[in-house]
TIBAKE-361461 format. One record per atom (N, C-alpha, C): residue number from 1; atom name; residue in one letter; x, y, z. Coordinates in steps of 0.1 Angstrom, whole numbers, plus 2048, in hexadecimal, padded with zeros to 3 digits. Example, Ala and Ser with C-alpha at 12.3 -4.5 7.8 and 13.67 -1.06 7.14 Angstrom:
// TIBAKE-361461
GURO  gulo  zase  kolnu   px   py   pz
GURO     1     N      A  884  7C7  84E
GURO     1    CA      A  87B  7D3  84E
GURO     1     C      A  884  7DF  84E
GURO     2     N      S  880  7EA  847
GURO     2    CA      S  889  7F5  847
GURO     2     C      S  881  800  84F
// end
This chain:
// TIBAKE-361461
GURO  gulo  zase  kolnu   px   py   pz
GURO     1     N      X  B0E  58F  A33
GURO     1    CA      X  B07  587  A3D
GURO     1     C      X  B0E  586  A4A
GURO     2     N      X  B1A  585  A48
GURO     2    CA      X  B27  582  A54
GURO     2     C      X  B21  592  A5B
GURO     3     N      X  B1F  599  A58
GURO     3    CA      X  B22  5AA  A64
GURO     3     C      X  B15  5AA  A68
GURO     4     N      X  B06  5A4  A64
GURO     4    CA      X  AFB  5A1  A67
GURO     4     C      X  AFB  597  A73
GURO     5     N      X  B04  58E  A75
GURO     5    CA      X  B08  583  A7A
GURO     5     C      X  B08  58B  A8B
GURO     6     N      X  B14  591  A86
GURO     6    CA      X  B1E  594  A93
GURO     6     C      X  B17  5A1  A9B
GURO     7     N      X  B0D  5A3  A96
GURO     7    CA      X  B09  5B2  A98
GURO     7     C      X  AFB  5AB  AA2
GURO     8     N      X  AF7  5A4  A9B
GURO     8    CA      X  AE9  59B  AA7
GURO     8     C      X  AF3  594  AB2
GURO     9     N      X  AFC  58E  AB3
GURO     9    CA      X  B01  589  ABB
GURO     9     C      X  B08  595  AC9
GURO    10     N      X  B0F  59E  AC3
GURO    10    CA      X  B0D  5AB  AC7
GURO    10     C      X  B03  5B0  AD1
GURO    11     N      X  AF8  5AF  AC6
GURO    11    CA      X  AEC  5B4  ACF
GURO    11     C      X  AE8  5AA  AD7
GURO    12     N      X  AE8  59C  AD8
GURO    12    CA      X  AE0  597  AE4
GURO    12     C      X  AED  595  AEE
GURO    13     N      X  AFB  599  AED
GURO    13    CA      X  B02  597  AF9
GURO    13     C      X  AFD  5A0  B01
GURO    14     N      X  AF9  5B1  AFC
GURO    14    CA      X  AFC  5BD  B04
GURO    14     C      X  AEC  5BA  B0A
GURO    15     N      X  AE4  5B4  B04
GURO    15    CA      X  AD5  5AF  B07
GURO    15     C      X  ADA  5AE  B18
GURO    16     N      X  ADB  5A0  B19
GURO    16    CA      X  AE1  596  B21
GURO    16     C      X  AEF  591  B23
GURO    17     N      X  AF3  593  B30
GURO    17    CA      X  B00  58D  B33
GURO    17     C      X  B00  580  B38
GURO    18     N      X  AF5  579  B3C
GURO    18    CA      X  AF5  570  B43
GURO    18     C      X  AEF  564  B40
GURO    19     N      X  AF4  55A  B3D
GURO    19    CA      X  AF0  54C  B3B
GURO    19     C      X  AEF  541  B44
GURO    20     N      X  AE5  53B  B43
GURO    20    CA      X  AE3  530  B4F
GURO    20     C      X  AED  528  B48
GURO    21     N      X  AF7  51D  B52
GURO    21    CA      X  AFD  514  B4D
GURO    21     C      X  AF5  504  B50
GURO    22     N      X  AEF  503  B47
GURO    22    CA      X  AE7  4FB  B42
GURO    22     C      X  AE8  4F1  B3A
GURO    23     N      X  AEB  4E6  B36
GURO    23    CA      X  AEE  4DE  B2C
GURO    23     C      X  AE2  4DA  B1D
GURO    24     N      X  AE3  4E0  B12
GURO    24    CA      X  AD6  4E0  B0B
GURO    24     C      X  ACC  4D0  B10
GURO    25     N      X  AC5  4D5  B11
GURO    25    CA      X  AB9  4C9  B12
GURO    25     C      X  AB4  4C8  B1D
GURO    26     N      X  ABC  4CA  B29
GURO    26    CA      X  ABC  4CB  B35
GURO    26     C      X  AAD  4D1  B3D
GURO    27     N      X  AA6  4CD  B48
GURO    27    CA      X  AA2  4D6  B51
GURO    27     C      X  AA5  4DE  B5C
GURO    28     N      X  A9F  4E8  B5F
GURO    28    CA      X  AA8  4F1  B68
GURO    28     C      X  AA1  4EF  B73
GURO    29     N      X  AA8  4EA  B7D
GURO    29    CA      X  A9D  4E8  B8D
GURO    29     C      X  A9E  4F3  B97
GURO    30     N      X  AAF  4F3  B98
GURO    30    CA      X  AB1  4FE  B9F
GURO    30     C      X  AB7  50C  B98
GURO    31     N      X  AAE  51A  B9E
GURO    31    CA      X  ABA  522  B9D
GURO    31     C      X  AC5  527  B9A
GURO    32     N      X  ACB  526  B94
GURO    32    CA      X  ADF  52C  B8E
GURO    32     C      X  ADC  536  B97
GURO    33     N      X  AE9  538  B9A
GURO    33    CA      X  AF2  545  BA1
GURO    33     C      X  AEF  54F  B9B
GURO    34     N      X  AEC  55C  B9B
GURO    34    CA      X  AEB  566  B92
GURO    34     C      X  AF9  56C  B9B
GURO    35     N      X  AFD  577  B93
GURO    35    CA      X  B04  581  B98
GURO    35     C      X  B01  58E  B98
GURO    36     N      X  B00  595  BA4
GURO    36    CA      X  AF4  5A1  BA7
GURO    36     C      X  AFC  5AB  B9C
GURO    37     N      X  AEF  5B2  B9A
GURO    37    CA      X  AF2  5BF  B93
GURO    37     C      X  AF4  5C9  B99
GURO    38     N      X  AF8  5D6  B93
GURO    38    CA      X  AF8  5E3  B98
GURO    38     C      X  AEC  5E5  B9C
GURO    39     N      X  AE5  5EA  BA6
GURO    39    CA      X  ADA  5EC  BA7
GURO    39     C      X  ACE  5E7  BB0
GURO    40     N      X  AD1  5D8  BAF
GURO    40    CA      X  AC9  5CE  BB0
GURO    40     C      X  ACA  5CD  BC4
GURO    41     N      X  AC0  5C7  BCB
GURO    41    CA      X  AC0  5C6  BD8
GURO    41     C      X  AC6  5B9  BDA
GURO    42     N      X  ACA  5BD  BE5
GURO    42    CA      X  AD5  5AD  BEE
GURO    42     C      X  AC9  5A1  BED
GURO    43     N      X  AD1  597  BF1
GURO    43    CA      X  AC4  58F  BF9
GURO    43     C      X  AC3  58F  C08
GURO    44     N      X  AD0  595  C0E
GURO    44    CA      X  ACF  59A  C19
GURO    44     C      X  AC2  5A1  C1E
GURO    45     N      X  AC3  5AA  C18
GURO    45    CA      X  AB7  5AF  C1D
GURO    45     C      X  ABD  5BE  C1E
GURO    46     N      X  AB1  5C8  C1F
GURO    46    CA      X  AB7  5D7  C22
GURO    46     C      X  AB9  5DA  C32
GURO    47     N      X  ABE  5E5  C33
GURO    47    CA      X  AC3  5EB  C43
GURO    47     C      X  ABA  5ED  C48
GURO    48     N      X  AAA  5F2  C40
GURO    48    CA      X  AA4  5F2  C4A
GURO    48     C      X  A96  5E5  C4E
GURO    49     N      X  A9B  5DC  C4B
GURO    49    CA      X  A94  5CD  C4C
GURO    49     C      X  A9B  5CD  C58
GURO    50     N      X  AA7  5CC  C5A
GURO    50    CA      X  AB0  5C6  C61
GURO    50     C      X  AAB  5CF  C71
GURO    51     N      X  AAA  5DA  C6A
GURO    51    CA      X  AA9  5E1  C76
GURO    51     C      X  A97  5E2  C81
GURO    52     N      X  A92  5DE  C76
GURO    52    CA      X  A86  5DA  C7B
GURO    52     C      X  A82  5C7  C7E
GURO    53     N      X  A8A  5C2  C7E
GURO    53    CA      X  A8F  5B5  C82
GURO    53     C      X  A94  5B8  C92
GURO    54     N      X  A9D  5BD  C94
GURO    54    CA      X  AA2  5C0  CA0
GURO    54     C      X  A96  5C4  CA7
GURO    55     N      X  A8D  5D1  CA4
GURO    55    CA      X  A8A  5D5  CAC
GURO    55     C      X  A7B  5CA  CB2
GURO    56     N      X  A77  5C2  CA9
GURO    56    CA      X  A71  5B9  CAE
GURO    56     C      X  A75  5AF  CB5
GURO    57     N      X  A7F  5A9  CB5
GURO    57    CA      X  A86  59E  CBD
GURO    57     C      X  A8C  5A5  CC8
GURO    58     N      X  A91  5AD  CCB
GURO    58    CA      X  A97  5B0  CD7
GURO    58     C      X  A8B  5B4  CE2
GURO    59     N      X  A7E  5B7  CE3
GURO    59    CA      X  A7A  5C0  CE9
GURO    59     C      X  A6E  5AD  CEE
GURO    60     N      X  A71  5A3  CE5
GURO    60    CA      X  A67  596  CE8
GURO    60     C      X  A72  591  CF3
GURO    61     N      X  A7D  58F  CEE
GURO    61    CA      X  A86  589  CF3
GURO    61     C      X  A8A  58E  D03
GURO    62     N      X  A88  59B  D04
GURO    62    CA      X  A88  59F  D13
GURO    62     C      X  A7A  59E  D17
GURO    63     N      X  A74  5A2  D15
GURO    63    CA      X  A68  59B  D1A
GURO    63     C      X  A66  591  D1C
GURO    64     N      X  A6D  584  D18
GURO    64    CA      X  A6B  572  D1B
GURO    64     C      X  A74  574  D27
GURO    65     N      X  A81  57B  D28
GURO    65    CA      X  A8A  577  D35
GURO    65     C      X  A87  57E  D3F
GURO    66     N      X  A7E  58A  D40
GURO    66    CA      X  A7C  593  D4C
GURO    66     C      X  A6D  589  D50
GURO    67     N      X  A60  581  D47
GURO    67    CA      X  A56  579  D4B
GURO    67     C      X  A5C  56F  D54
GURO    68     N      X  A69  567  D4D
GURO    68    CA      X  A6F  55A  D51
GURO    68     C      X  A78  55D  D5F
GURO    69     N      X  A7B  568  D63
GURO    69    CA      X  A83  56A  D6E
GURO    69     C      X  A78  570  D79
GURO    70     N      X  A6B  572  D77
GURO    70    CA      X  A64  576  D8A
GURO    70     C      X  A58  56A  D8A
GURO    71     N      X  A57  560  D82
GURO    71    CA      X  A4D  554  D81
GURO    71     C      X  A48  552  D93
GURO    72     N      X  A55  551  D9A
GURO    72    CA      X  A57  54E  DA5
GURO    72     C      X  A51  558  DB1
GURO    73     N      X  A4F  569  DAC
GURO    73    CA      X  A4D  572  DB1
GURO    73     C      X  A3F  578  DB6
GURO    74     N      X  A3A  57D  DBB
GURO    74    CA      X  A2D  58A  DBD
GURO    74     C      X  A35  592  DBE
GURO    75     N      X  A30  59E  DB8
GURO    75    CA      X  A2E  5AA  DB6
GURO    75     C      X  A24  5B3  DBE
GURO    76     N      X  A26  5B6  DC6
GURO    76    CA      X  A24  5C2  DCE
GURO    76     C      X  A1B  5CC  DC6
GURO    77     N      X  A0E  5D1  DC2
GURO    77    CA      X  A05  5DE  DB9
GURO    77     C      X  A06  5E5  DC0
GURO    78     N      X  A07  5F5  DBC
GURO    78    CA      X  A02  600  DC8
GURO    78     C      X  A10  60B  DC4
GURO    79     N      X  A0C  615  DC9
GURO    79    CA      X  A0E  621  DC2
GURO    79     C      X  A1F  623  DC9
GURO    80     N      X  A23  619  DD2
GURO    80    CA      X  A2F  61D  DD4
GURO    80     C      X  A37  613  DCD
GURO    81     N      X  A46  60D  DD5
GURO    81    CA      X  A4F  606  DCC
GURO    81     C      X  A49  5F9  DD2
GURO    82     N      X  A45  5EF  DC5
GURO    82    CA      X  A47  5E5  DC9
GURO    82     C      X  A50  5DA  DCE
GURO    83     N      X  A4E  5CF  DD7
GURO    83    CA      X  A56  5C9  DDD
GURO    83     C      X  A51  5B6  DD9
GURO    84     N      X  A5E  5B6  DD4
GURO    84    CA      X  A5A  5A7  DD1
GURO    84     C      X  A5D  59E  DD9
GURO    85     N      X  A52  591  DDC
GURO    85    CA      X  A56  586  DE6
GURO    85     C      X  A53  57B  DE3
GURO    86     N      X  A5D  570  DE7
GURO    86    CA      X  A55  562  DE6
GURO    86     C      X  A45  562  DE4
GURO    87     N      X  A3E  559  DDD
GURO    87    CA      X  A32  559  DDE
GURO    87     C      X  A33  54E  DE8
GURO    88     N      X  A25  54C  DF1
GURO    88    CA      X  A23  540  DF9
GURO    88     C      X  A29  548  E08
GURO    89     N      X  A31  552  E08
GURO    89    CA      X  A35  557  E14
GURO    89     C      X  A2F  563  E18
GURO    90     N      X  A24  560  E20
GURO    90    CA      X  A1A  56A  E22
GURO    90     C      X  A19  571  E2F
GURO    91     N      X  A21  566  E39
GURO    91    CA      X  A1F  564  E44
GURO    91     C      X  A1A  560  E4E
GURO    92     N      X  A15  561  E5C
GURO    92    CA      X  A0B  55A  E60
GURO    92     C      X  9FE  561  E63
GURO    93     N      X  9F3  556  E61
GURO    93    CA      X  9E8  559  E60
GURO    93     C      X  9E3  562  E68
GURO    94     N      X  9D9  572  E65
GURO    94    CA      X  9D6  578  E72
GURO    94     C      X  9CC  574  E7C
GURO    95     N      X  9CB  578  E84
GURO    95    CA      X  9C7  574  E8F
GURO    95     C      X  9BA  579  E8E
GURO    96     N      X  9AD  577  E91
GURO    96    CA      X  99F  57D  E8F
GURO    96     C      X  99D  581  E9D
GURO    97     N      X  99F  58C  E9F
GURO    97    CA      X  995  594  EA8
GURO    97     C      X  993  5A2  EAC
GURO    98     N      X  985  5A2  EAF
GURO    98    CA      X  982  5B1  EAC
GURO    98     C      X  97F  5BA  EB9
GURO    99     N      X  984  5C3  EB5
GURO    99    CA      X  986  5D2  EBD
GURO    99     C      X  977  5D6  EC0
GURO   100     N      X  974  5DB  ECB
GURO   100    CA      X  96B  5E6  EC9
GURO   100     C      X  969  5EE  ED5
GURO   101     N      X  96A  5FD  ECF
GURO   101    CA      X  96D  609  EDD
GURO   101     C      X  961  607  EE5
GURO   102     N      X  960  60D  EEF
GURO   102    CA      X  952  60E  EF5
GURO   102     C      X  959  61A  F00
GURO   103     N      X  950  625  EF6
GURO   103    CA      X  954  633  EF9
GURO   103     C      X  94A  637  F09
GURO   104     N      X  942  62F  F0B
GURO   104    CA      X  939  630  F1D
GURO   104     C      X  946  62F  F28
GURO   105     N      X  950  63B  F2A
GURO   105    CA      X  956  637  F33
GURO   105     C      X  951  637  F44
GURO   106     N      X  947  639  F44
GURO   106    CA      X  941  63C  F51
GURO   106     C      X  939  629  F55
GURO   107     N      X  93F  622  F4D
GURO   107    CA      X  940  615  F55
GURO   107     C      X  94F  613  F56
GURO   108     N      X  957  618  F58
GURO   108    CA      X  964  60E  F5D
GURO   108     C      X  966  618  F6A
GURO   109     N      X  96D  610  F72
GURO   109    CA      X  971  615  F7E
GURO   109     C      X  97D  61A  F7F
GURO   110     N      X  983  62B  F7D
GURO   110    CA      X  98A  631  F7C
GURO   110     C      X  994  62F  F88
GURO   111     N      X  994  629  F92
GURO   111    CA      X  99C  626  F9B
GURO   111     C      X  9A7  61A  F9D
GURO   112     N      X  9B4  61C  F9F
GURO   112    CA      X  9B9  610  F9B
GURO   112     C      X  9B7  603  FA5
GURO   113     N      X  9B8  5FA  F9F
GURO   113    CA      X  9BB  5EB  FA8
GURO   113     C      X  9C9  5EA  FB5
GURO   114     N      X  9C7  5EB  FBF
GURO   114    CA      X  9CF  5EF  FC7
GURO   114     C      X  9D7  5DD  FCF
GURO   115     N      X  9E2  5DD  FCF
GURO   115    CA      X  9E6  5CF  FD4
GURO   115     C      X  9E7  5C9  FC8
GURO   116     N      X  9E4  5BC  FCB
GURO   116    CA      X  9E9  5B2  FC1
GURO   116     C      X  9DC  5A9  FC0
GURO   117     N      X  9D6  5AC  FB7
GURO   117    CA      X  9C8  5A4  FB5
GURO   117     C      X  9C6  598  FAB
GURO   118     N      X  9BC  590  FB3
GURO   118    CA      X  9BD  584  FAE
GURO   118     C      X  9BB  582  F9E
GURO   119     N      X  9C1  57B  F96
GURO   119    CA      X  9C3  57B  F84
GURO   119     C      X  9C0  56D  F81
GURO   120     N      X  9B6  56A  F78
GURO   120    CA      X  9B2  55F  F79
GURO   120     C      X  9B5  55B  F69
GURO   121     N      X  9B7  54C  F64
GURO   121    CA      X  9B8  54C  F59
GURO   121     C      X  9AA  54E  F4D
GURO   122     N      X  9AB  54E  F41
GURO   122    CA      X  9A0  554  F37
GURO   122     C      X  994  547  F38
GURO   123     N      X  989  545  F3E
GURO   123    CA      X  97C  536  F3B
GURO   123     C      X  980  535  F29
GURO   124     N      X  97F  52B  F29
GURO   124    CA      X  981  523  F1F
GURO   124     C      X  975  528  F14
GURO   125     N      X  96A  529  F14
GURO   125    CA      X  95D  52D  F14
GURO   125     C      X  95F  53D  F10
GURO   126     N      X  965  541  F14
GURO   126    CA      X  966  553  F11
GURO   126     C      X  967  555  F01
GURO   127     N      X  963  561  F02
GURO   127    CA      X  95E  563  EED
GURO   127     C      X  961  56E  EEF
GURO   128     N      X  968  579  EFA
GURO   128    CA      X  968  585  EFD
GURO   128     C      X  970  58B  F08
GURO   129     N      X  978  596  F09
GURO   129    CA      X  97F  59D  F13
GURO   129     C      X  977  5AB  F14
GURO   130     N      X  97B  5B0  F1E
GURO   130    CA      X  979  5C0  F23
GURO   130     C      X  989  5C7  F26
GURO   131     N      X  98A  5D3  F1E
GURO   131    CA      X  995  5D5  F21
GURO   131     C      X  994  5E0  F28
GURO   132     N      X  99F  5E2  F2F
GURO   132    CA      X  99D  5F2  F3C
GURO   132     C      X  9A7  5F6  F3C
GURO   133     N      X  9AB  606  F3C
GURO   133    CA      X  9B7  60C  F3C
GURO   133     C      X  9B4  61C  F45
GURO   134     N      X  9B8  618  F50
GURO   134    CA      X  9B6  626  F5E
GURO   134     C      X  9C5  62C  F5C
GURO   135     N      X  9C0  639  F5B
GURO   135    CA      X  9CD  643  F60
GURO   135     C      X  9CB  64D  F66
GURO   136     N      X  9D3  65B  F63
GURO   136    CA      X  9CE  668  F66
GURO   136     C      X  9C3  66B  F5E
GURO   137     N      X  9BA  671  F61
GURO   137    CA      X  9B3  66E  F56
GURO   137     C      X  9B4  67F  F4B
GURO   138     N      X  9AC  67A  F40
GURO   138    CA      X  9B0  682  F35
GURO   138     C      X  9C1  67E  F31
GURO   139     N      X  9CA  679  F38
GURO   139    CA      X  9D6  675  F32
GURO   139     C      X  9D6  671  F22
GURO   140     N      X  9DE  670  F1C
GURO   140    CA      X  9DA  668  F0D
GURO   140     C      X  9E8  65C  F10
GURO   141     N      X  9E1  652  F0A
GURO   141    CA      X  9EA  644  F0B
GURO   141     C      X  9E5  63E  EFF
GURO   142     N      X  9EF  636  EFE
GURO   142    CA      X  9F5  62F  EEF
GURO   142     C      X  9EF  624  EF3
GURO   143     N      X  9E5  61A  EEA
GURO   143    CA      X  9E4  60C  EEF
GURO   143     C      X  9E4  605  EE3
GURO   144     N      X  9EA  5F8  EE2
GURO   144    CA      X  9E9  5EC  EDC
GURO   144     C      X  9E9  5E1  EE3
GURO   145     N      X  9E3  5D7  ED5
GURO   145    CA      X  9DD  5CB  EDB
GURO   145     C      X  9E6  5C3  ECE
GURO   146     N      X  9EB  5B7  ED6
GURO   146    CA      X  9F3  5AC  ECE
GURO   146     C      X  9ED  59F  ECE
GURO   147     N      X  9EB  59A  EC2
GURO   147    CA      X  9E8  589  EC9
GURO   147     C      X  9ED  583  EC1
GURO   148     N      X  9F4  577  EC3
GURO   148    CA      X  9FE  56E  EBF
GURO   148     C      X  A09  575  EB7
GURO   149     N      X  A0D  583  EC1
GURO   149    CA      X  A17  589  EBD
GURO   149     C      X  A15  595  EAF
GURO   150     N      X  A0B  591  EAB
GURO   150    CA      X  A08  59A  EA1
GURO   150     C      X  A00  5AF  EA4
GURO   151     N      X  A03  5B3  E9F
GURO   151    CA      X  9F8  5C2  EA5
GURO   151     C      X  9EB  5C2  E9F
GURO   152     N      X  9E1  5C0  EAC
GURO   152    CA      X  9D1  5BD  EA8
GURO   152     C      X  9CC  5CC  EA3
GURO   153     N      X  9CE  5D4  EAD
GURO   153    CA      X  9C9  5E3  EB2
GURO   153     C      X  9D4  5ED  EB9
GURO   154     N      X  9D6  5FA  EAD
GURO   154    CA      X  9DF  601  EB7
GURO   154     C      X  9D7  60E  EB7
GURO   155     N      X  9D4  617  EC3
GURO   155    CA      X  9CD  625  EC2
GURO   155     C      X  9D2  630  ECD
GURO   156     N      X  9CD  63B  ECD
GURO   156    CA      X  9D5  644  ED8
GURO   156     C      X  9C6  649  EDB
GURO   157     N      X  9C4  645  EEA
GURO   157    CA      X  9B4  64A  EF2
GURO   157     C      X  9B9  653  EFD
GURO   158     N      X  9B1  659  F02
GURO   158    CA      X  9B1  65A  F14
GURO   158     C      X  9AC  653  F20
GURO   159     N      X  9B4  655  F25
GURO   159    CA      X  9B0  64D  F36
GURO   159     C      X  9A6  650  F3B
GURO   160     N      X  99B  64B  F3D
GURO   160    CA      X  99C  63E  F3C
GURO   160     C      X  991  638  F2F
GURO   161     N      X  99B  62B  F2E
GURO   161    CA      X  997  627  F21
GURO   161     C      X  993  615  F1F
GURO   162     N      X  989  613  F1A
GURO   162    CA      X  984  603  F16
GURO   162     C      X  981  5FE  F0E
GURO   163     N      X  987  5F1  F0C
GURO   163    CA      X  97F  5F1  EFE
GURO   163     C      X  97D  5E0  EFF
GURO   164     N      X  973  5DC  EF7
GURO   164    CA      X  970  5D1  EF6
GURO   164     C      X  976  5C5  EEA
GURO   165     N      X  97B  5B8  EEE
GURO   165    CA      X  984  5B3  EE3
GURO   165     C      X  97C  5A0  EE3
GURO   166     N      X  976  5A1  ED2
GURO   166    CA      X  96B  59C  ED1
GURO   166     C      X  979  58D  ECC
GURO   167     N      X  977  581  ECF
GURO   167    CA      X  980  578  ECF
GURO   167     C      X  97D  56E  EC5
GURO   168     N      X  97E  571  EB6
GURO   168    CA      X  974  566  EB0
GURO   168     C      X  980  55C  EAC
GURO   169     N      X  98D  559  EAB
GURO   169    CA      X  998  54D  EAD
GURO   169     C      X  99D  550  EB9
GURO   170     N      X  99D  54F  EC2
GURO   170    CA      X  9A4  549  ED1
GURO   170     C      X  9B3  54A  ECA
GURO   171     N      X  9BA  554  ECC
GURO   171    CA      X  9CC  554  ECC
GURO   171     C      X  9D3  54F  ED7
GURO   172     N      X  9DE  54B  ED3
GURO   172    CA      X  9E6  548  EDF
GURO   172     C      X  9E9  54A  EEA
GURO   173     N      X  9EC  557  EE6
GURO   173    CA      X  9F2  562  EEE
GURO   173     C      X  9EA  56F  EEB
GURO   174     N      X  9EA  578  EF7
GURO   174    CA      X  9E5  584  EF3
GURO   174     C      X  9E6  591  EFD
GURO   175     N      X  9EF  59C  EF9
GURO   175    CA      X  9F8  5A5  F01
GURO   175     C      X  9F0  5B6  EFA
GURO   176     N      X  9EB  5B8  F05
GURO   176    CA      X  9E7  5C7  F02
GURO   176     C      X  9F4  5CD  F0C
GURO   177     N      X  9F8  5DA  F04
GURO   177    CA      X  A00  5E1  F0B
GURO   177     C      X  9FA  5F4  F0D
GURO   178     N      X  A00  5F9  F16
GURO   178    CA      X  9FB  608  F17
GURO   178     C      X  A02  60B  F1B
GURO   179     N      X  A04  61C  F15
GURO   179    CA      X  A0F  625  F1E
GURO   179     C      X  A08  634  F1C
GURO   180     N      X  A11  63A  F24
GURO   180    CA      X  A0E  64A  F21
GURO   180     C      X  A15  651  F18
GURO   181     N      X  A07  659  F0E
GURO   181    CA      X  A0E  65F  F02
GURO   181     C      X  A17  66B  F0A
GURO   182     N      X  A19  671  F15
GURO   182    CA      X  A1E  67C  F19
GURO   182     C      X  A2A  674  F28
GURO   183     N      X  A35  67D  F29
GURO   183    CA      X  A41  675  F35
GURO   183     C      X  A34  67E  F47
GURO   184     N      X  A38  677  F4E
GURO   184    CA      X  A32  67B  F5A
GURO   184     C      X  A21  67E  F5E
GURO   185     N      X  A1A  671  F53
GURO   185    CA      X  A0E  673  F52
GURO   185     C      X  A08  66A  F5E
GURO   186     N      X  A0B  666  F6D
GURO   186    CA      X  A09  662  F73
GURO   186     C      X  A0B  653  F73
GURO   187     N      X  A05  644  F78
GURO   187    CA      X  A02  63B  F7F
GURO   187     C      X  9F7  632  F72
GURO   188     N      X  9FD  627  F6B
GURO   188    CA      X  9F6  625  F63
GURO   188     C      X  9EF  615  F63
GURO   189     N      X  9E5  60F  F5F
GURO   189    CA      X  9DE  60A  F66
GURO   189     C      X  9D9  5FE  F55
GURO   190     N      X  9D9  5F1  F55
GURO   190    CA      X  9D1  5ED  F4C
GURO   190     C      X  9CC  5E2  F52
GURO   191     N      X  9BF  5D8  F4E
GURO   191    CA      X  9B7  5D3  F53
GURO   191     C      X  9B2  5C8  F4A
GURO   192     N      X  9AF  5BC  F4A
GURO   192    CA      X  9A7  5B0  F3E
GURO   192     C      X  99E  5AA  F4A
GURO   193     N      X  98E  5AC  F42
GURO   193    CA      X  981  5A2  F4A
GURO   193     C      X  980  59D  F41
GURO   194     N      X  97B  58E  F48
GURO   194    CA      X  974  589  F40
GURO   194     C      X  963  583  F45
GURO   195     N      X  95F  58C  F41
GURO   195    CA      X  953  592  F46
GURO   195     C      X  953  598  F54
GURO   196     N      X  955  591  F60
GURO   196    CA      X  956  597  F68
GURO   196     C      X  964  590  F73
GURO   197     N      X  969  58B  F69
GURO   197    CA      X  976  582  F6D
GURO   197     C      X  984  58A  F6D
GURO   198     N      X  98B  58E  F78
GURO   198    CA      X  997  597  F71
GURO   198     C      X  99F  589  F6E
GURO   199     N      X  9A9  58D  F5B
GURO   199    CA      X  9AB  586  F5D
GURO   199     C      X  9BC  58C  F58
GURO   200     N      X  9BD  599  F58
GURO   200    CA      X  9CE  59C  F5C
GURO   200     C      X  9CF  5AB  F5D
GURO   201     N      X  9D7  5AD  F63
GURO   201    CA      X  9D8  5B9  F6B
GURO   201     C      X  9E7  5C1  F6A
GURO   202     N      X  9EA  5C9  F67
GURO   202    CA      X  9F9  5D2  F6B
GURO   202     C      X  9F8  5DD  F6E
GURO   203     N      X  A02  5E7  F75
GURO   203    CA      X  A01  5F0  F7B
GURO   203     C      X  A10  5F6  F79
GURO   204     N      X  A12  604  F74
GURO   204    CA      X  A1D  609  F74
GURO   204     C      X  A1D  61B  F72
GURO   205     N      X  A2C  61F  F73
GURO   205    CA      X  A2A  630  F6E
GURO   205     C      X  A2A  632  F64
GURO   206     N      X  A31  62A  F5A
GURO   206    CA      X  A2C  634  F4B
GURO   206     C      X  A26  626  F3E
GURO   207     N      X  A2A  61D  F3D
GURO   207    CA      X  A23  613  F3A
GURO   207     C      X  A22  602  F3F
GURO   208     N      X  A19  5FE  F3A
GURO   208    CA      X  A12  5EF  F3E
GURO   208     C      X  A0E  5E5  F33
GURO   209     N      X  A0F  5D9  F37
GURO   209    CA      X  A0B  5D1  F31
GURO   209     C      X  A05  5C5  F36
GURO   210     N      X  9F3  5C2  F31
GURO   210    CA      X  9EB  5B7  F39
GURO   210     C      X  9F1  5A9  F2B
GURO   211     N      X  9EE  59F  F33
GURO   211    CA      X  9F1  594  F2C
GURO   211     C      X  9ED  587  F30
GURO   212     N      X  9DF  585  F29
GURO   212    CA      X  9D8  57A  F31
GURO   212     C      X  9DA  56E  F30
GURO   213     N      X  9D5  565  F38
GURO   213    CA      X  9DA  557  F35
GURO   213     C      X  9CF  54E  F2D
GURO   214     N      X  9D3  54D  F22
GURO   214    CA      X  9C6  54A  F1A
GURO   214     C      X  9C8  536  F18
// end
């Protein structure tokens, strides 16, 4: 009976190596320690958990600090490089008013203002200028119009040229200038009515600038 004994005891060690240390009667609440086997997975985790852990956290994580660092920004759309600025800094407001050619040059008087002619300031009442630009004619000249320092209208016409500038905010200030697109294109000439009011005038060889008193 003794080698019957020893031979089941035998067999349930190679069964099992492992015993909870337990006290008989006892309940078991937590867990025991096991000790890993050959074979058996970490609780770590495998290399490639780990590795797909990373790749989700790193790609949120820059994403929160690149959101958190232009809060303060605009962004610039459009097919070239964008340019980032303060938001709120826009500049100043533009100025409203409108251009318009009036290609009938056979109403201005191609001749210049000779002496020093009377320049009167803009009626208060005005909603409108006449612009005039005498030269050689067929010349080509460069003209812009500024108001409150900003550029309303810039174009390249021939002499002689007019155009009408419709006033729907009253600017401050307001500076048309003209020159000749070519050197030695004669005696150049620019002109502001207001209606039939001159109300500034300059005269020079290669460019000018009227500047009314509004």
């Amino acid at each position: 009976m003794e080698p019957s004994s020893a031979s089941s005891a035998s067999s349930a060690s190679s069964t099992s190596t492992w015993q909870p240390d337990v006290q008989p009667g006892s309940i078991l609440r937590t867990p025991p320690s096991r000790p890993h086997e050959p074979g058996s997975r970490k609780a770590s985790g495998s290399l490639g958990g780990k590795l797909l852990t990373a790749l989700v956290v790193v790609p949120v994580m820059f994403g929160f600090l690149s959101t958190g660092s232009h809060d303060d920004y605009d962004h610039t759309d459009g097919s070239g490089t964008g340019v980032e600025s303060p938001m709120g800094d826009a500049g100043p407001d533009p100025v409203h008013i409108r251009v318009v050619d009036i290609f009938d040059t056979s109403t201005i008087d191609g001749t210049l203002l000779e002496a020093q002619p009377t320049v009167h300031d803009v009626p208060q009442e005005t909603s409108g200028l006449r612009v005039e630009v005498v030269g050689e004619k067929g010349a080509y000249i460069d003209f812009d119009i500024f108001a409150d320092g900003q550029l309303v209208s810039g174009s390249s016409r021939q002499a002689p040229y007019v155009e009408k500038l419709f006033l729907d905010e009253r600017p401050a200030s307001l500076n048309v200038t003209a020159r000749n697109s070519a050197p030695d294109s004669g005696t150049l000439q620019c002109r502001i009515y207001a209606d039939d009011i001159l109300v500034a005038v300059d005269t020079g060889p290669s460019d000018v600038t009227c500047t009314p008193h509004l």
